[in-house]
DOVOKOL-702211 format. One record per residue (C-alpha): x, y, z; residue number from 1; residue in three letters. Coordinates in steps of 0.25 Angstrom, whole numbers. Layout:
! DOVOKOL-702211
     px     py     pz  seq  type
      X      Y      Z  NUM   ALA
...
! end
This chain:
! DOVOKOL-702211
     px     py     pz  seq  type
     46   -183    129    1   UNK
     37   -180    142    2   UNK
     24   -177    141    3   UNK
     24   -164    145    4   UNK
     34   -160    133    5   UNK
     27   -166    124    6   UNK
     16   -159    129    7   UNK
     23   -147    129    8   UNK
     26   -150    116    9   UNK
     15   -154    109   10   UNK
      7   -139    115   11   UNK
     19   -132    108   12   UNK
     17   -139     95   13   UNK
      2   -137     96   14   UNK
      3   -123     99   15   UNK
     11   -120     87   16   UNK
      1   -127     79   17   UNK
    -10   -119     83   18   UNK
     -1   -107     81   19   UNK
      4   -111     67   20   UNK
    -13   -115     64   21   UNK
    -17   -100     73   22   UNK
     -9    -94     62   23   UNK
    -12   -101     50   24   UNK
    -26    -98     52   25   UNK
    -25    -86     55   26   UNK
    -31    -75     46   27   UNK
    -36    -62     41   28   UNK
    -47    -57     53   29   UNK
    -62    -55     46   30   UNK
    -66    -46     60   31   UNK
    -62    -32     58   32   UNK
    -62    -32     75   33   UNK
    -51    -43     73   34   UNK
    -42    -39     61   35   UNK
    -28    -47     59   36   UNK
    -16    -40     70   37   UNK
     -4    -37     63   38   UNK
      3    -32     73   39   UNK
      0    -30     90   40   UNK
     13    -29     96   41   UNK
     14    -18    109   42   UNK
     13     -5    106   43   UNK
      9      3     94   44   UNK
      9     -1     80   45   UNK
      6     10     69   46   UNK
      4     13     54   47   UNK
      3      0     46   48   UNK
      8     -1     32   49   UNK
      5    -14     24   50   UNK
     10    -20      9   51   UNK
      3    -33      4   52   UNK
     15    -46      5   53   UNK
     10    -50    -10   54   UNK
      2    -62     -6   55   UNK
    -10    -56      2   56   UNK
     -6    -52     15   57   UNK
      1    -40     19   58   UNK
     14    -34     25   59   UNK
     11    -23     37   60   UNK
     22    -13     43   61   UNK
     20     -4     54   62   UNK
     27      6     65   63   UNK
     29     -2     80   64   UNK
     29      2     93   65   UNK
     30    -11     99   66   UNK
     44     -7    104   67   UNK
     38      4    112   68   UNK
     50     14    111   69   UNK
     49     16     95   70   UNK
     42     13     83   71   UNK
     46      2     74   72   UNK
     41     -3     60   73   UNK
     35    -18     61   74   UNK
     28    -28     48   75   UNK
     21    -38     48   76   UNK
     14    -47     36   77   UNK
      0    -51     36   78   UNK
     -4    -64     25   79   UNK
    -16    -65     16   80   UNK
    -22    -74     27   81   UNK
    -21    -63     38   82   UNK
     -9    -72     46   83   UNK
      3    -62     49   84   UNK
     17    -68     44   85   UNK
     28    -62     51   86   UNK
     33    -61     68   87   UNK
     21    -56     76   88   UNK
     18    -41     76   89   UNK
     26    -39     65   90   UNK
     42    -40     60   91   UNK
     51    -27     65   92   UNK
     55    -20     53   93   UNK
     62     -7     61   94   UNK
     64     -7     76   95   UNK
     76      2     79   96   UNK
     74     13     88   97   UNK
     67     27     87   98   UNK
     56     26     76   99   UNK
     50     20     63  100   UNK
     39     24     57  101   UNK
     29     24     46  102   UNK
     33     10     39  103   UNK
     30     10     25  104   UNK
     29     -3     17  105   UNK
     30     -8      4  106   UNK
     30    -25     -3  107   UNK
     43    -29     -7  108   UNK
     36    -38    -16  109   UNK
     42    -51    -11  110   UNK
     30    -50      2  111   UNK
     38    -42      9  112   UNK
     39    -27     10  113   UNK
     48    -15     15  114   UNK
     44     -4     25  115   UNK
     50      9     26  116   UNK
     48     19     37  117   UNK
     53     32     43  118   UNK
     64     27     55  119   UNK
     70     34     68  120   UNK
     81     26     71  121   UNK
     90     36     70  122   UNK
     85     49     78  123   UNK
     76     59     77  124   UNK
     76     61     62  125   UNK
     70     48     54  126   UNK
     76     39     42  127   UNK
     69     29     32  128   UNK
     70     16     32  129   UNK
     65      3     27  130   UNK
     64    -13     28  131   UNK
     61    -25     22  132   UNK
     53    -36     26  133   UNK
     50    -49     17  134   UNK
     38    -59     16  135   UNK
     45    -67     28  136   UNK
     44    -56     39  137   UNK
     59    -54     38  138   UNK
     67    -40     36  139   UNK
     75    -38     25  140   UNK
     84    -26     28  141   UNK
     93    -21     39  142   UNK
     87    -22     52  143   UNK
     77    -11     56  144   UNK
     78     -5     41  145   UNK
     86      1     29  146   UNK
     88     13     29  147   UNK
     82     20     19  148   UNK
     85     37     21  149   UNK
     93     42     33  150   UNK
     97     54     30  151   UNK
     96     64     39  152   UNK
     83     72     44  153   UNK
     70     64     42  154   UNK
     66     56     33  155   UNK
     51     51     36  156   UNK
     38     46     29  157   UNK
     45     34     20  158   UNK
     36     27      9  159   UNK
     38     16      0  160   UNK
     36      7    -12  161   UNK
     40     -4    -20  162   UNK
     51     -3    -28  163   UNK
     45    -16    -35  164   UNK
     59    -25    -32  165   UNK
     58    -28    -17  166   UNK
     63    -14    -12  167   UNK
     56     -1    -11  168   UNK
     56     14    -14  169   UNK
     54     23      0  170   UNK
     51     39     -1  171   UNK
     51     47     12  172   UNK
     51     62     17  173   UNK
     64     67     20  174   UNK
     69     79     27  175   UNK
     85     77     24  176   UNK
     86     90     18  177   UNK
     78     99     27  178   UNK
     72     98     41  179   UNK
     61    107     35  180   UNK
     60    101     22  181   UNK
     57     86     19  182   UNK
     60     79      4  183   UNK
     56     65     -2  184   UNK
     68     55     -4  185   UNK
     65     40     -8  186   UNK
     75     27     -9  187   UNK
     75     14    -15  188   UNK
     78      3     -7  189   UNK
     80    -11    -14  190   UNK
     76    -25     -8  191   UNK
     88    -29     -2  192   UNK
     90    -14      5  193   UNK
     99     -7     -4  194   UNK
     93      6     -4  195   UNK
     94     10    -20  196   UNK
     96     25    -21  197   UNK
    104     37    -15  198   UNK
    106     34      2  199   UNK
     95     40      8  200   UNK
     86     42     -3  201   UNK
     83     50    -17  202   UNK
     76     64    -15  203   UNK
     65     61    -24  204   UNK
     60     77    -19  205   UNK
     69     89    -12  206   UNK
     61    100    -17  207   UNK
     59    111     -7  208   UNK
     49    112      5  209   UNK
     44     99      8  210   UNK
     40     85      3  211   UNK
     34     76      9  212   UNK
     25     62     13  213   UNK
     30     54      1  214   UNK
     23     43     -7  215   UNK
     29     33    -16  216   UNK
     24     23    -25  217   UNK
     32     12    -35  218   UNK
     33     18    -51  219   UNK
     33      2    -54  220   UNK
     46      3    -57  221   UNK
     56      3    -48  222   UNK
     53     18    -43  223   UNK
     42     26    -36  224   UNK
     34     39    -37  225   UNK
     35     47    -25  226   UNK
     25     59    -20  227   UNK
     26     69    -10  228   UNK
     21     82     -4  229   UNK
     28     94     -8  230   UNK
     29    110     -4  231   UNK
     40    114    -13  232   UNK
     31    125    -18  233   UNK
     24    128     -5  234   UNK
     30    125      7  235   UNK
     15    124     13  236   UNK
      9    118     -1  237   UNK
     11    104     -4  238   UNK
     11     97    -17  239   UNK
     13     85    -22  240   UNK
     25     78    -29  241   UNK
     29     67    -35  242   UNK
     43     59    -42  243   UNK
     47     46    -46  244   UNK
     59     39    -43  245   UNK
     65     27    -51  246   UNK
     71     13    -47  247   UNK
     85     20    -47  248   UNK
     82     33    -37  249   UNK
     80     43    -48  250   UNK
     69     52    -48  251   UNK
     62     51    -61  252   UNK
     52     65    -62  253   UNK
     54     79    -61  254   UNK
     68     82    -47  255   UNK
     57     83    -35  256   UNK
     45     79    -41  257   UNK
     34     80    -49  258   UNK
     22     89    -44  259   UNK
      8     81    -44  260   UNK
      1     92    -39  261   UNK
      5    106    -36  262   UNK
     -9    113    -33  263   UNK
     -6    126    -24  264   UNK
    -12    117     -8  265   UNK
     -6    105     -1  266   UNK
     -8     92     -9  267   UNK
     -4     78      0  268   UNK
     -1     66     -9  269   UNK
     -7     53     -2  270   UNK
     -5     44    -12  271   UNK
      2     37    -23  272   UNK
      2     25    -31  273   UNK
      7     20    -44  274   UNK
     -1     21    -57  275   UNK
      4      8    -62  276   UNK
     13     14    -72  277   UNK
     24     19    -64  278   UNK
     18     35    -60  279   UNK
      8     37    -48  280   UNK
     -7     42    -43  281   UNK
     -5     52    -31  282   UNK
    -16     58    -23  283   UNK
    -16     68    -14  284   UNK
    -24     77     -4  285   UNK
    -25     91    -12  286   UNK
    -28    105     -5  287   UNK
    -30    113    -17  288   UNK
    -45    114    -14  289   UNK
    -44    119      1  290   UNK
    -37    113     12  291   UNK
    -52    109     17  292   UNK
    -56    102      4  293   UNK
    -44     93      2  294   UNK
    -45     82    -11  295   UNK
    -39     70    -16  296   UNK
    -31     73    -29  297   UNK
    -22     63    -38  298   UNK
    -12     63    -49  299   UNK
     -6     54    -59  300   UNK
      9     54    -60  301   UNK
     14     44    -72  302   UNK
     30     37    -73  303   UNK
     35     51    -78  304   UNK
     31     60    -68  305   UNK
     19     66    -77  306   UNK
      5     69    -68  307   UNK
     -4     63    -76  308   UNK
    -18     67    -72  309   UNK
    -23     83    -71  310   UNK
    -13     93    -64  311   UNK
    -14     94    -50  312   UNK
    -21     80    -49  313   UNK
    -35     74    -50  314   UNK
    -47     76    -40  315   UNK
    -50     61    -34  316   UNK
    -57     70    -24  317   UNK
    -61     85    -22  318   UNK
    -74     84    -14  319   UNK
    -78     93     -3  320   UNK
    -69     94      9  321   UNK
    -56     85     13  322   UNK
    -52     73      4  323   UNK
    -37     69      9  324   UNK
    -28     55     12  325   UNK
    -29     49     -2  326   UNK
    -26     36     -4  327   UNK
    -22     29    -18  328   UNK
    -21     17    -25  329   UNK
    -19     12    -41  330   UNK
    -30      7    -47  331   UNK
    -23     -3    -54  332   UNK
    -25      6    -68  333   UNK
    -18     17    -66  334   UNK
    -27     24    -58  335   UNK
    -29     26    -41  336   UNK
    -38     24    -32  337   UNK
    -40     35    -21  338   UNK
    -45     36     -8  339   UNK
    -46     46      2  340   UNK
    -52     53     15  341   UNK
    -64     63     13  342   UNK
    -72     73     22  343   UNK
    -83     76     12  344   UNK
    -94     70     20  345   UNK
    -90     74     33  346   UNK
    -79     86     38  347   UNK
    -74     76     51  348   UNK
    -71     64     44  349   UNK
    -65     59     31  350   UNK
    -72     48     24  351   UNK
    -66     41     11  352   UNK
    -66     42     -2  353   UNK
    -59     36    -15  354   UNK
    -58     36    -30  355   UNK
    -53     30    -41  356   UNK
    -44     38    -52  357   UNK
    -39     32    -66  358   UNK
    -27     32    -71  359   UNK
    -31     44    -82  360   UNK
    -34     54    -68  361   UNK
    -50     51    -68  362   UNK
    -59     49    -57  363   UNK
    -67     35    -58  364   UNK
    -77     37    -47  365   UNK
    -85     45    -42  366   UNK
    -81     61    -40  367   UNK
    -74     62    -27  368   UNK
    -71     48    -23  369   UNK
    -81     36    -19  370   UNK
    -84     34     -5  371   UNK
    -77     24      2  372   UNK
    -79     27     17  373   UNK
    -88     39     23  374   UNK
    -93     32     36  375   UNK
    -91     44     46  376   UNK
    -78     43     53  377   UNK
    -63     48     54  378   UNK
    -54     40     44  379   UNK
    -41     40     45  380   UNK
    -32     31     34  381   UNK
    -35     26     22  382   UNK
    -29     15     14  383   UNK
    -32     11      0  384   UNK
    -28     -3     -8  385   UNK
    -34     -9    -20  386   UNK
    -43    -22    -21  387   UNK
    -37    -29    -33  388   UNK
    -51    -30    -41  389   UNK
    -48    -15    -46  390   UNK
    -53     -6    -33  391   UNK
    -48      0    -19  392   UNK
    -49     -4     -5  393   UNK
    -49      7      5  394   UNK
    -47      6     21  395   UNK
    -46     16     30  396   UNK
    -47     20     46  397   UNK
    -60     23     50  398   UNK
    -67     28     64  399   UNK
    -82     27     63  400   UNK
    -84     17     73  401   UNK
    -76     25     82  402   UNK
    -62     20     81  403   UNK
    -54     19     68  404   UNK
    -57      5     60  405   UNK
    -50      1     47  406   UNK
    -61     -1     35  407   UNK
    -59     -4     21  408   UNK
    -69     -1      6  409   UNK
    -66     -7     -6  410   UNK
    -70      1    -18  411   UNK
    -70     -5    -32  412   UNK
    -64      1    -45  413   UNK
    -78      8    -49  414   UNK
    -79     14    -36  415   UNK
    -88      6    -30  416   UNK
    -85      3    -14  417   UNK
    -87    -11    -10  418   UNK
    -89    -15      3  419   UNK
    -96     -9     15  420   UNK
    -99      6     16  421   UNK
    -90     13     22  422   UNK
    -79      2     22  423   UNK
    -77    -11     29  424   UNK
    -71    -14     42  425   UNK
    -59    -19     41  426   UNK
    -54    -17     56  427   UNK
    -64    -12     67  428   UNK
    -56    -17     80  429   UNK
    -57     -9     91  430   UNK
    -49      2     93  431   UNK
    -41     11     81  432   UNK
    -38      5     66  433   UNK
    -29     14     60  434   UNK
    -21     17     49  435   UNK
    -25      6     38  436   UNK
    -15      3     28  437   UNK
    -19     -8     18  438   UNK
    -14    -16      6  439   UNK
    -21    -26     -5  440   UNK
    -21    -41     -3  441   UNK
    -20    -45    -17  442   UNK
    -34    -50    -18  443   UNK
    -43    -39    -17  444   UNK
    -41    -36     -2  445   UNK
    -34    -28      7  446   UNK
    -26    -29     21  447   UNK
    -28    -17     29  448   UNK
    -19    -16     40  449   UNK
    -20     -3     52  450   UNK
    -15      1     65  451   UNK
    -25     -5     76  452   UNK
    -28      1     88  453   UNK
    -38    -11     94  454   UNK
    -28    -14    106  455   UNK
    -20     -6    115  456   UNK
    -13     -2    103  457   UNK
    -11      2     88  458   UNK
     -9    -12     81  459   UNK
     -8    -16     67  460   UNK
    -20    -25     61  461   UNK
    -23    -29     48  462   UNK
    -35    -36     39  463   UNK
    -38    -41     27  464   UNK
    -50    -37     18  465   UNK
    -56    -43      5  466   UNK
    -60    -37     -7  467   UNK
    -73    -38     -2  468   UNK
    -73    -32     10  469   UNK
    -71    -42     21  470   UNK
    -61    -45     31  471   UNK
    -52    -57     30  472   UNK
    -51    -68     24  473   UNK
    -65    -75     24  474   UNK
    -66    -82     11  475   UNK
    -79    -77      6  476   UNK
    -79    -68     -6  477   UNK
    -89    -61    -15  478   UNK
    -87    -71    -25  479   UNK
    -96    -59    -34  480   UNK
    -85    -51    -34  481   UNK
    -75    -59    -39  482   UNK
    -71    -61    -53  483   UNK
    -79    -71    -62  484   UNK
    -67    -76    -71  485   UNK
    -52    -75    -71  486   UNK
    -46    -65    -80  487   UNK
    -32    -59    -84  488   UNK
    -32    -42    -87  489   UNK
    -25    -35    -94  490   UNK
    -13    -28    -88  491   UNK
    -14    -13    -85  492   UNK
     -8     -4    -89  493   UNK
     -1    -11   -103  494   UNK
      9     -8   -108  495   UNK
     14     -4    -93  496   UNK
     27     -1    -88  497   UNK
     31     -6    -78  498   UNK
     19     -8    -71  499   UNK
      6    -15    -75  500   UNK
     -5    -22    -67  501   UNK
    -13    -37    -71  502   UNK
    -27    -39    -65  503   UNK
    -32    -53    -65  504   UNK
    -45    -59    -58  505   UNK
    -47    -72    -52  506   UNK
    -61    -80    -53  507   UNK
    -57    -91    -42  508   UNK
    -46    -91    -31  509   UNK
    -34    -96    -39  510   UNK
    -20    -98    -42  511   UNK
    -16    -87    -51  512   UNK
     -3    -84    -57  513   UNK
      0    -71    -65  514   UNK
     14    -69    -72  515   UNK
     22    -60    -80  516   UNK
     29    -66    -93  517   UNK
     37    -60   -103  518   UNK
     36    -60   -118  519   UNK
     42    -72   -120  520   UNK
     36    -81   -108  521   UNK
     45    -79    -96  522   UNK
     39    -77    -83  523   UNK
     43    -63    -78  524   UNK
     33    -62    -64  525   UNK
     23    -67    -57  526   UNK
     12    -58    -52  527   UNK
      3    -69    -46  528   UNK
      6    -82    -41  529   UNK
     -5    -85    -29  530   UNK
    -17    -91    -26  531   UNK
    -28    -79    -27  532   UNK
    -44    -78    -22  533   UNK
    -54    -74    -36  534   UNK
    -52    -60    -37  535   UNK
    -46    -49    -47  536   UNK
    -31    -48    -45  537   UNK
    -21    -35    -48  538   UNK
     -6    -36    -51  539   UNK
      5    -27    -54  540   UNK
     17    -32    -66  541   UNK
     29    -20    -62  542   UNK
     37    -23    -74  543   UNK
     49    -15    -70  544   UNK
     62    -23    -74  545   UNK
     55    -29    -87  546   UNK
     57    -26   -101  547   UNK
     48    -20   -110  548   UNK
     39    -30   -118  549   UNK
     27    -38   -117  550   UNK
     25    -47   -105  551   UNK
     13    -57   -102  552   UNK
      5    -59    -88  553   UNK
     -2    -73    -86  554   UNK
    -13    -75    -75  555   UNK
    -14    -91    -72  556   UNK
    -25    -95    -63  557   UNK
    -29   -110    -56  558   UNK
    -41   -107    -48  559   UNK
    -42   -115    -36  560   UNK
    -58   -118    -40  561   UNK
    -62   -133    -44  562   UNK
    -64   -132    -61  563   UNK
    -59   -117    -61  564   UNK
    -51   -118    -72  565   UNK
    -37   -112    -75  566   UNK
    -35    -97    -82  567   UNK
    -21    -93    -88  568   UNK
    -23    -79    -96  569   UNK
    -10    -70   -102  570   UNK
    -11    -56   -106  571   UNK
      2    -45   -111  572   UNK
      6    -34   -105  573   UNK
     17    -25   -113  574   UNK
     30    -16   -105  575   UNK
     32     -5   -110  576   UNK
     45      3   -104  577   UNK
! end
């Protein structure tokens, strides 16, 4: 060989060497002027949605405008150590012509996940449609999507959830029977792409006037729990609604809907989540004190289609002036926590607040919400996620050094907040950080991922951020705050169908297994089956599929610690259907 060649040769092998090294070490920033890039390509990126890939890391969708001429849906994933794992600026997931927009995303459960969104492609009016994409980058589906409803008019604002077997559950507002009057309609689509129920969806509402903005949540069994506005009373008074839908497209409550709160002004659902025993918690904005003094109510909805707390809803918030853009999340007991934007303390900018509300409809801190952010500035999102020891993380946009930042506040189960007043900063790069969307890292952290504004254009960034409140990965924890010994809960709720969640905490950084075994011994699933950092640990059995009985769940740990001994613990749990 000459030795130029071999020259040549020996550069090209180094250089792939130090590129393979580059990205082995690379990792979560700890600067929150530097951050982790998801996504630069040319042009615009905008509206980042995210779902964890179940081992830590994070799968991110958006809407591109890197083909200049439309915009199109692109993902990408994100590891637990920060490195991205799929083509550069993300893999295509729709690129035909005209328009996608608002990607919506959901886990498939295998480390992948689907993304629905509102689509163009075939003239002026829009259709839905979805994709799949799995734990290697690669698309599942037809090419540029299935088609999910193409009736005629519009069909636009898709959302979506699990349908707990790899496929998913989409709701959307659709205008197919009115120009002037929009109705709800979902579909089921299967893993493999079949979509399950009538072509172009159930109507899950077709009341008169207009409903609209739906939201949807998993009833853990196969089904989901949609909300909605509504004006069928009123053509300028809306209410709030709700059905359920099972595994087999039929609507299971009262024909278009339940009503969740009917008071004589507008009420906007912003939320819903699953109360763990297959009904719902829904917040709203309410009007019925004055459209200057809106406030943040909730109700309880159970499997049946009962409301469950006072009529109308419970107060989380009724203080003076504007409380509005509530978001939700399950406590884990059957309760919620709830955060929201507030003008109390000043009539030009919100500042937030949140609450916590158990399962029997009572307030657990303090009257009107704990503070969580009242620095003096213009916010804009918020996003809210738990921190597996039993409290919330909330992140937000936030202007007060001029331009919108991202910052985040933990805040524990007694109401307590945790890390610096007013919120840490999470990204503070020049430029605007918009638009946070943000999802839980299995291990009492979150990644929080936004539409970035630091170059010429809108990009999409990402961090990580620990329990404690710091960026990264830096390997220095509060070792106070972790737990002392390694222990095994008890299941709630128990009996449970079908859903029940196992808390378990960790003393040392271990190998831990937790599994499900039926009565006579056999292995039914494995929940954990990782390497996991001292901490306390939440998972969720969704016992669909399985007889009624007793079951057992066994926690196995090995802690990697020199003379840490062993700990195997077993406790019942009982299925009642």
């Amino acid at each position: 060989m000459r030795p130029s060649l071999l020259r040549f040769t020996f550069i090209q092998i180094s250089a792939g060497i130090f590129l393979l090294w580059q990205s082995a070490i690379a990792q979560w920033s700890t600067d929150p002027n530097v951050n982790n890039a998801i996504c630069t390509s040319a042009n615009f990126q905008y509206y980042p949605t995210i779902v964890s890939d179940g081992a830590g890391g994070a799968i991110i969708a958006w809407q591109d405008a890197r083909g200049s001429t439309s915009w199109d849906i692109y993902t990408q994933c994100i590891n637990a150590a920060g490195v991205v794992q799929w083509t550069p600026n993300g893999v295509v997931i729709c690129s035909v012509a005209n328009a996608q927009f608002s990607p919506m995303i959901v886990s498939d459960g295998a480390g992948g996940a689907i993304i629905t969104w509102y689509d163009y492609r075939s003239g002026p009016t829009c259709d839905i449609y979805a994709q799949h994409i799995n734990s290697a980058g690669t698309v599942q589906w037809t090419s540029n999507g299935v088609g999910i409803c193409i009736a005629d008019s519009i069909q636009q604002y898709p959302m979506i959830t699990s349908d707990g077997v790899g496929g998913a559950i989409i709701t959307w507002e659709d205008y197919r029977n009115g120009s002037k009057n929009s109705d709800i309609y979902a579909q089921h689509i299967n893993a493999d792409s079949t979509v399950q129920w009538t072509s172009n969806g159930i109507a899950i509402c077709t009341a008169a006037n207009n409903q609209q903005r739906p939201l949807i949540v998993s009833d853990g069994s196969g089904g989901a729990i949609i909300v909605w506005t509504d004006s069928r009373r009123y053509v300028y008074n809306y209410d709030i609604y709700a059905q359920r839908i099972n595994a087999t497209g039929t609507v299971q409550w009262t024909s278009n809907g339940v009503a969740v709160c009917t008071t004589s002004v507008n009420q906007t659902p912003s939320s819903i989540v699953s109360d763990g025993a297959g009904g719902a918690i829904i917040a709203w904005v309410d009007y019925r004190n004055g459209f200057s003094n809106s406030d943040i109510y909730v109700q309880h909805i159970d499997a049946g289609g009962t409301v469950q707390w006072a009529s109308n809803g419970v107060a989380v918030c009724a203080a003076d002036s504007n409380q509005t853009y509530a978001e939700t999340f399950s406590d884990g007991k059957g309760g919620a926590f709830i955060a929201w934007f507030d003008s109390r303390n000043s009539s030009k900018s919100y500042n937030i607040y949140a609450q916590r509300i158990n399962a029997s409809g009572i307030v657990q801190w303090a009257n009107n919400g704990v503070a969580i952010c009242i620095a003096d500035s213009n916010k804009q999102i918020l996003v809210i996620a738990r921190d597996g020891v039993g409290g919330a993380i909330i992140a937000w946009d936030d202007n007060r050094k001029g331009n919108y930042d991202i910052y985040a506040q933990r805040i524990d189960a007694a109401g307590t907040v945790q890390w610096t007043t007013n919120g840490v900063g999470v990204s503070t790069a020049s430029g605007n950080q918009n638009w946070p969307a943000i999802v839980d890292d299995g291990a009492g952290g979150e990644i929080i991922t936004w539409m970035d504004g630091r170059g010429s254009n809108n990009h999409i960034y990402a961090q990580k951020v620990d329990r404690y409140g710091k960026l990264g990965i830096t390997g220095v924890e509060d070792n106070s705050l972790l737990p002392k010994t390694t222990a095994l809960m008890q299941s709630y709720p128990n009996p449970f169908n079908p859903t029940t969640v196992i808390n378990f905490q960790l003393s040392d950084h271990s190998y831990t297994n937790l599994k499900i075994f039926d009565i006579i011994g056999r292995e039914v699933t494995t929940l954990v089956s990782e390497t996991l950092p001292a901490g306390t640990y939440t998972r969720q059995w969704n016992a669909s599929g399985m007889s009624s009985g007793i079951y057992f769940y066994r926690l196995q740990v090995y802690p990697n610690v020199v003379g840490a001994g062993s700990f195997t613990e077993t406790k019942k749990l009982v299925l009642l259907k």
